[in-house]
C-alpha positions as a printed NumPy array, in Angstrom:
array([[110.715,   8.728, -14.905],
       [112.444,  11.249, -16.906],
       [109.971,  12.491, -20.026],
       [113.611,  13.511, -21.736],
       [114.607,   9.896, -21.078],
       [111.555,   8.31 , -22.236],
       [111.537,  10.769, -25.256],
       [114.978,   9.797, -26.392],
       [114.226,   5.817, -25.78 ],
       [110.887,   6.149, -28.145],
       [112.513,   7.273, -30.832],
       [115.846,   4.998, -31.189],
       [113.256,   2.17 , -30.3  ],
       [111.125,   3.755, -33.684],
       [113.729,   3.709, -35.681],
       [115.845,   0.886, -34.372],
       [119.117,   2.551, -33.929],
       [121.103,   4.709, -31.157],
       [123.124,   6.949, -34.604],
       [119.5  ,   7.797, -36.805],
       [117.786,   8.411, -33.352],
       [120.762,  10.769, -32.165],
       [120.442,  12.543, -35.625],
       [116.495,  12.965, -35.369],
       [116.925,  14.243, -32.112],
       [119.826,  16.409, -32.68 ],
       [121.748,  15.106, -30.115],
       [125.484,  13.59 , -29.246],
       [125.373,   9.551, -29.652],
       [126.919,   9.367, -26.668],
       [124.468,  11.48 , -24.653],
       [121.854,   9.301, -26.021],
       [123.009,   6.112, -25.227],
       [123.459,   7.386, -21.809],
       [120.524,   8.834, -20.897],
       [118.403,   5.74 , -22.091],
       [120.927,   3.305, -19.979],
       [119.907,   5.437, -16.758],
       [116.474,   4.591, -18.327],
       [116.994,   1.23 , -18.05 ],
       [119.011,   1.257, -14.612],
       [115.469,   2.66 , -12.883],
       [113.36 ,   0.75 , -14.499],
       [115.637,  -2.268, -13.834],
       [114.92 ,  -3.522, -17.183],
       [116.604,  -4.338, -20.161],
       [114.648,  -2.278, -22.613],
       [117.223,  -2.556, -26.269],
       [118.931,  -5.47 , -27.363],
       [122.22 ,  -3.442, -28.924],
       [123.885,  -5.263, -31.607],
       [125.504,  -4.845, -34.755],
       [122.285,  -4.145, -36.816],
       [121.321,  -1.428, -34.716],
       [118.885,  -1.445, -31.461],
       [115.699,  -3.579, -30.834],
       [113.098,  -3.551, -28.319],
       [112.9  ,  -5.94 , -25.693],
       [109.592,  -7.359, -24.475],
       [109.743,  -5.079, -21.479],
       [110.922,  -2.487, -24.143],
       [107.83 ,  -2.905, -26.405],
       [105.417,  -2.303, -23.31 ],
       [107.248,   0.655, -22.385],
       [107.168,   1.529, -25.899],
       [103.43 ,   1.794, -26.317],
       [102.681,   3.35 , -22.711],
       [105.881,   6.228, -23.749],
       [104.288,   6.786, -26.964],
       [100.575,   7.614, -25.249],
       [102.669,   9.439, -22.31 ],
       [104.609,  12.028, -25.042],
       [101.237,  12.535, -26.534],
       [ 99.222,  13.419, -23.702],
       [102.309,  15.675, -22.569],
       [101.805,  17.461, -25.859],
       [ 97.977,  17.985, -25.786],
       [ 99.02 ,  18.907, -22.104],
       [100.708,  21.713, -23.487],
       [ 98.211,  23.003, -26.521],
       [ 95.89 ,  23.018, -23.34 ],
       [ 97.317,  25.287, -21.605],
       [ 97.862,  27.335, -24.466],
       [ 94.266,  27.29 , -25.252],
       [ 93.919,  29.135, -22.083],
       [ 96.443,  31.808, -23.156],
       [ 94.165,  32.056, -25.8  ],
       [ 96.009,  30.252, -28.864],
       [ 97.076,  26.685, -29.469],
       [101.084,  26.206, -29.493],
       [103.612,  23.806, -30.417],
       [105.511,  22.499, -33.578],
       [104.121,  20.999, -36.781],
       [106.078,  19.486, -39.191],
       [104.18 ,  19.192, -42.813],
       [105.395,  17.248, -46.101],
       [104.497,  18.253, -49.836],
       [105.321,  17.321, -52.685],
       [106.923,  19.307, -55.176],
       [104.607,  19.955, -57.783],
       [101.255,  20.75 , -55.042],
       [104.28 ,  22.821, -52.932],
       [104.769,  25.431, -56.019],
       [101.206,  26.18 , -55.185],
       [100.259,  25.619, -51.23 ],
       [103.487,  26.35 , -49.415],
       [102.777,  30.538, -49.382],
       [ 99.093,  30.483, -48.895],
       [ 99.401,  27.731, -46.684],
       [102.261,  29.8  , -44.082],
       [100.32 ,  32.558, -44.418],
       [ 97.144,  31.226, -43.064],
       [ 98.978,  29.339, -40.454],
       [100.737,  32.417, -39.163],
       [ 96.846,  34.253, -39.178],
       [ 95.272,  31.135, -37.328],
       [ 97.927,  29.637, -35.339],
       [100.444,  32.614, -34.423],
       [101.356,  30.671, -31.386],
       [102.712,  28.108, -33.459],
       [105.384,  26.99 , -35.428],
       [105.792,  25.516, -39.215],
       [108.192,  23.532, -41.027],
       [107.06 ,  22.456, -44.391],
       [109.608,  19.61 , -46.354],
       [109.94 ,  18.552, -49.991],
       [109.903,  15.057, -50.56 ],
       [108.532,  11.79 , -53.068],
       [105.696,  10.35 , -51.6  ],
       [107.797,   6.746, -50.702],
       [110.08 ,   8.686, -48.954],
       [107.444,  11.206, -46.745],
       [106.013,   8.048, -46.063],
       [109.366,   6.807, -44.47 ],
       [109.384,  10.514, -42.536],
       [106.319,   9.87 , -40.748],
       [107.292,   6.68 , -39.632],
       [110.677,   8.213, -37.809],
       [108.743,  11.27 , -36.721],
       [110.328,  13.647, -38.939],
       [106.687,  14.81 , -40.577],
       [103.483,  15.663, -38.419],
       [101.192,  15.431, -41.597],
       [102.316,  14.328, -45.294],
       [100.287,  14.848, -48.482],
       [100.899,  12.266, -50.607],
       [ 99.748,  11.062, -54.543],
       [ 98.621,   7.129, -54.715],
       [ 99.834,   6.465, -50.767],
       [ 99.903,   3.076, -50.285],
       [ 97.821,   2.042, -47.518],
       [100.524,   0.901, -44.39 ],
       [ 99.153,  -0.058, -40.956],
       [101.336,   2.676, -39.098],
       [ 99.76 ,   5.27 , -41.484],
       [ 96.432,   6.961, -41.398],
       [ 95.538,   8.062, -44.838],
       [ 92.736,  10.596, -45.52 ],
       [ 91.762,  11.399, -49.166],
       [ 91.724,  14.788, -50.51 ],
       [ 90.802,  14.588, -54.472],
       [ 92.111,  13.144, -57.133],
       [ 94.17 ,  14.999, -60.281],
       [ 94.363,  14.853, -63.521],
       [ 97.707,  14.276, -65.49 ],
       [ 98.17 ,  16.239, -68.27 ],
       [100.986,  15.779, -70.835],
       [102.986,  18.993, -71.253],
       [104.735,  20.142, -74.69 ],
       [106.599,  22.36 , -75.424],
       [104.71 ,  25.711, -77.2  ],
       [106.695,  25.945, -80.243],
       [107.852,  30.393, -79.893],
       [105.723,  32.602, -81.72 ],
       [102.792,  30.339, -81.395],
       [ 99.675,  32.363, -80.423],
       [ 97.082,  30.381, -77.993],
       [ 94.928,  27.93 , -79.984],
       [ 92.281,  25.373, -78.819],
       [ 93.51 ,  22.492, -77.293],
       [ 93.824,  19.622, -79.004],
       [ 91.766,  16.703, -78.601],
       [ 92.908,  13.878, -76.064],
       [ 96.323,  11.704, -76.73 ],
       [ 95.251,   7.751, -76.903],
       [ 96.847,   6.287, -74.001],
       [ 98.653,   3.878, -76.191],
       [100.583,   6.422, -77.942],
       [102.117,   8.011, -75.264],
       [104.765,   5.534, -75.18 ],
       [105.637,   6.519, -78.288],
       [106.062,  10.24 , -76.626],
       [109.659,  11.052, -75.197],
       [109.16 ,  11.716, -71.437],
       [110.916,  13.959, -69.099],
       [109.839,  12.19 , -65.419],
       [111.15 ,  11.595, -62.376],
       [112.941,   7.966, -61.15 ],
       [111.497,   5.11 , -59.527],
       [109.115,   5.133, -56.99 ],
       [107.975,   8.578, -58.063],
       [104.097,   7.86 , -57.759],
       [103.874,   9.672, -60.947],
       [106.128,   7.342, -63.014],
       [104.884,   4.016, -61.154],
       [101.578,   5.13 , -62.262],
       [102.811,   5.949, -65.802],
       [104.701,   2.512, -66.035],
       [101.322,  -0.076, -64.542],
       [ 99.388,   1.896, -66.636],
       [100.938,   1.248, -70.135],
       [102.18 ,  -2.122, -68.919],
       [ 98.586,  -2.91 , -68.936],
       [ 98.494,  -2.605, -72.248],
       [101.742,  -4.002, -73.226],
       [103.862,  -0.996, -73.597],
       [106.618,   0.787, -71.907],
       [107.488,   4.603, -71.854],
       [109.828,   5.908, -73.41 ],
       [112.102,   7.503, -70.822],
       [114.217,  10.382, -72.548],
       [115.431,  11.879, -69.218],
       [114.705,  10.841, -65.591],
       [114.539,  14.097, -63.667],
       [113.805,  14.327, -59.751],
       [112.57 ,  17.688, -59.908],
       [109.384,  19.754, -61.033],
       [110.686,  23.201, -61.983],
       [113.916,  21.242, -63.87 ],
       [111.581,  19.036, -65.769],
       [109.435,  22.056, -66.773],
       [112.534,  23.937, -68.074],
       [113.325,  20.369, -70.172],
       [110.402,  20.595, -71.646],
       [110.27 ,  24.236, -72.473],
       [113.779,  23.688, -74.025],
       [112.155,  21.091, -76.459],
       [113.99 ,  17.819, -74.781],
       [110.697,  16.04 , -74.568],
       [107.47 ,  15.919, -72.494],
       [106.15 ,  15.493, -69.073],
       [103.513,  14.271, -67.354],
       [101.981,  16.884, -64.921],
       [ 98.925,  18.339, -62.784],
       [ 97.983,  21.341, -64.373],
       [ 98.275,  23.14 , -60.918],
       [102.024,  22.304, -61.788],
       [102.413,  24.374, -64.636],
       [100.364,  26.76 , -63.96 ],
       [102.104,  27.843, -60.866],
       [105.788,  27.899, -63.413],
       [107.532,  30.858, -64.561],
       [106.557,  31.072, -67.553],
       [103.116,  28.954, -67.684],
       [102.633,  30.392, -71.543],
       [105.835,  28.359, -72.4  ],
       [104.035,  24.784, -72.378],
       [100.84 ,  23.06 , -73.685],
       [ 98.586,  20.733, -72.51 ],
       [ 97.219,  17.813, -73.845],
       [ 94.753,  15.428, -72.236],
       [ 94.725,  11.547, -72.234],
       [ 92.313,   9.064, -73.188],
       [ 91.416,   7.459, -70.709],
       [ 92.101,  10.451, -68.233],
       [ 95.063,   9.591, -66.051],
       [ 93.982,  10.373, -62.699],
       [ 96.348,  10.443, -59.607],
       [ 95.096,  10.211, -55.914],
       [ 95.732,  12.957, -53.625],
       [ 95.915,  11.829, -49.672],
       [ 96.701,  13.4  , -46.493],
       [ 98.422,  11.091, -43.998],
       [ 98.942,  11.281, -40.66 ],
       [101.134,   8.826, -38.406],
       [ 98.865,   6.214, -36.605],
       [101.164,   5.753, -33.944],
       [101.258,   9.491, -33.193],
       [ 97.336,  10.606, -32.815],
       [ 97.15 ,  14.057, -33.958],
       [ 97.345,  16.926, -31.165],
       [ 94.544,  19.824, -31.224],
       [ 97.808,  21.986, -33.019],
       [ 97.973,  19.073, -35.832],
       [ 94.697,  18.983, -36.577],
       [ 94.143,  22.584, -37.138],
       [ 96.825,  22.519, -39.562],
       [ 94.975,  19.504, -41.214],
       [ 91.914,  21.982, -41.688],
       [ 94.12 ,  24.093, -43.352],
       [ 95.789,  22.591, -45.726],
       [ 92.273,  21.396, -46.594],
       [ 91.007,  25.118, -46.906],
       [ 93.854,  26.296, -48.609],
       [ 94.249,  23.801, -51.162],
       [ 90.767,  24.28 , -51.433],
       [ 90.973,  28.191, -52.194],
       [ 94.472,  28.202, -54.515],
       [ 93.712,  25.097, -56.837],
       [ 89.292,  24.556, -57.015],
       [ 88.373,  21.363, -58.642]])
């Protein structure tokens, strides 16, 4: 059995079509479907039922499914294997931040991964937390930090900490530092004209349950997918935002904004999460320590 074959029939069976699996893989369509037909001539089974919708597995294809997923992994740890004996653990991880917590970890992060893992290789993403979560379903993410991760049975989640929103103004110019002033009552901040991202930002879900709780809506004066553009928004006096203070601390020009707490604290939970489908290799877990470590060093709580 061909472990290209088998690799290229796991993942259009994961995501259920032959043209997202081709672009995942980086691969012709064509080729593709090929190579997993010659799958299928071997094993004399059909493996896909190929129809309009896309590409489903077969009974035979769900069995070969779950042994191909636990054969690809063990070729993997395989690998880091031998590399241990070279003296350093290989291979590819793929790693998912958020915006905001990316400002801060992304440079430590690489260059502690370059010190411990030199072997390796890094690819760190962007992303919302619903759609990371999509990315480690299809394979495109190793590891994914997320805020409030909804609990999924493919996903493992691990938590990390939890932060605390702060609402950011705009420091009037001129204004020397002064102490902060006290806590905003949570009702009022719908009064407040916010600068945050669309739906299903965890941020603004969490924004939203929590004043619907209490019978209010925000008041959305922009909806802004984007940390350093909201920041600038709010600098320029268009309205506020709801932030980790790691956030603004790591802008341009962190002397540009103030911060005001909220009564109650808003709190948002931080996760790492890992695909359950996928264990972790010796390479992935490493990187988990990490990010761990380094978030641990550049933001303290």
């Amino acid at each position: 059995m061909d472990l290209k074959q088998l690799e290229y029939f796991v993942r259009v069976a994961e995501l259920g079509s032959f043209t997202r699996a081709a672009i995942a893989l980086d691969v012709a369509q064509p080729a593709l479907s090929r190579q997993v037909r010659l799958l299928e001539v071997e094993l004399r089974q059909t493996l896909l039922v190929r129809n309009g919708r896309g590409a489903t597995p077969t009974e035979a294809g769900k069995l070969l499914l779950a042994h191909g997923r636990g054969i690809l992994h063990q070729v993997e740890r395989a690998k880091e294997e031998l590399g241990r004996v070279r003296g350093a653990l290989a291979g590819r991880v793929a790693i998912g931040l958020p915006p905001s917590l990316a400002r801060v970890l992304a440079v430590p992060l690489t260059r502690a991964f370059r010190q411990k893992l030199p072997q390796a290789s890094l690819s760190i993403s962007e992303g919302l937390s619903v759609t990371m979560q999509e990315w480690l379903l299809t394979g495109r993410l190793d590891i994914a930090v997320l805020y409030n991760a909804q609990p999924l049975p493919e996903i493992e989640i691990q938590p990390l900490r939890e932060e605390e929103l702060w609402l950011v103004l705009q420091r009037p110019p001129g204004l020397s530092e002064e102490p902060p002033p006290p806590p905003m009552p949570l009702r009022e901040l719908a009064e407040v004209p916010l600068i945050i991202p669309s739906r299903p930002n965890a941020v603004r879900m969490q924004v939203e349950r929590e004043l619907a709780a209490l019978g209010y809506r925000p008041n959305v004066a922009l909806e802004i997918d984007g940390v350093s553009a909201i920041l600038d928004l709010v600098a320029d006096g268009a309205g506020a935002a709801l932030l980790s203070d790691n956030a603004v601390a790591s802008s341009i020009r962190p002397s540009a904004y103030r911060l005001r707490g909220i009564d109650p604290p808003m709190r948002t939970r931080l996760s790492l999460a890992t695909s359950a489908q996928r264990p972790a290799t010796l390479t992935q877990q490493s990187t988990i320590d990490l990010i761990r470590e380094t978030l641990k060093a550049v933001a303290p709580r």
